[in-house]
C-alpha positions in Angstrom: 10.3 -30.8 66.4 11.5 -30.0 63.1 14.4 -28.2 61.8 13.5 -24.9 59.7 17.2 -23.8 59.3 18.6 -25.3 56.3 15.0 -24.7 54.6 15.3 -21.4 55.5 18.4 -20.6 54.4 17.8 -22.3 51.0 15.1 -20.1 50.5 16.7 -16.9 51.2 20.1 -17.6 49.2 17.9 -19.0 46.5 16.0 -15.5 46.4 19.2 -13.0 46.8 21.5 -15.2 44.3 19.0 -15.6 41.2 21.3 -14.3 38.4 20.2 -11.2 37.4 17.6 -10.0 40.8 20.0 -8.3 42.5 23.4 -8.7 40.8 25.2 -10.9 38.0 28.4 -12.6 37.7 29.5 -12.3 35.0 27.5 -9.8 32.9 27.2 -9.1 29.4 29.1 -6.2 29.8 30.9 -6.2 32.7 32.1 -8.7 35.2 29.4 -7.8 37.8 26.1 -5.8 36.9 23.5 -5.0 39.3 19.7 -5.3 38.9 19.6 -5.9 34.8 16.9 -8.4 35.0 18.8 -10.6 32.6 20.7 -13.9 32.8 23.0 -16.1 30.9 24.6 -19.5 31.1 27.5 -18.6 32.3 26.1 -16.6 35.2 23.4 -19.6 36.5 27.0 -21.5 36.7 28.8 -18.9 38.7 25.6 -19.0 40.4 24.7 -21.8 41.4 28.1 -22.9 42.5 28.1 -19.6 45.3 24.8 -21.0 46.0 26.3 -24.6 46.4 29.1 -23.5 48.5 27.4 -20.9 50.7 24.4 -23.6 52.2 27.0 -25.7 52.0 29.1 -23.7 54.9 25.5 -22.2 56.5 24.0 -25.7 57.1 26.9 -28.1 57.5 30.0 -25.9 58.7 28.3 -23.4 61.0 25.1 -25.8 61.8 22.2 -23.3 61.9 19.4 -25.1 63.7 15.8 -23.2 63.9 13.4 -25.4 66.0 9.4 -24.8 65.6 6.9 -26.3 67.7 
């Protein structure tokens, strides 16, 4: 059997935390803008280390295990 959950998870953080897709920290303009389809370096750092963190605590800290087959 394998385990889906941490590929799971990576895919769905990966989707709601690209910088600029549904939010960005920090934007041009402001420290948080929604939907502006736009990115910068700083915000693919701010990014990626929420991203970092968060499947960090999903897949080692809580231990989400989704069996198929």
């Amino acid at each position: 059997m394998a385990d889906w959950g941490p590929v799971i998870i990576a895919v769905v953080l990966f989707v709601v935390l690209s910088p600029g897709l549904l939010f960005q920290i920090p934007g041009r303009g402001r420290v948080v803008e929604f939907g502006n389809m736009q990115t910068s370096g700083a915000s693919i750092l701010v990014h990626t280390i929420i991203y970092f963190g968060l499947l960090t605590i999903f897949t080692i800290a809580i231990g989400v295990h989704i069996y198929a087959g």
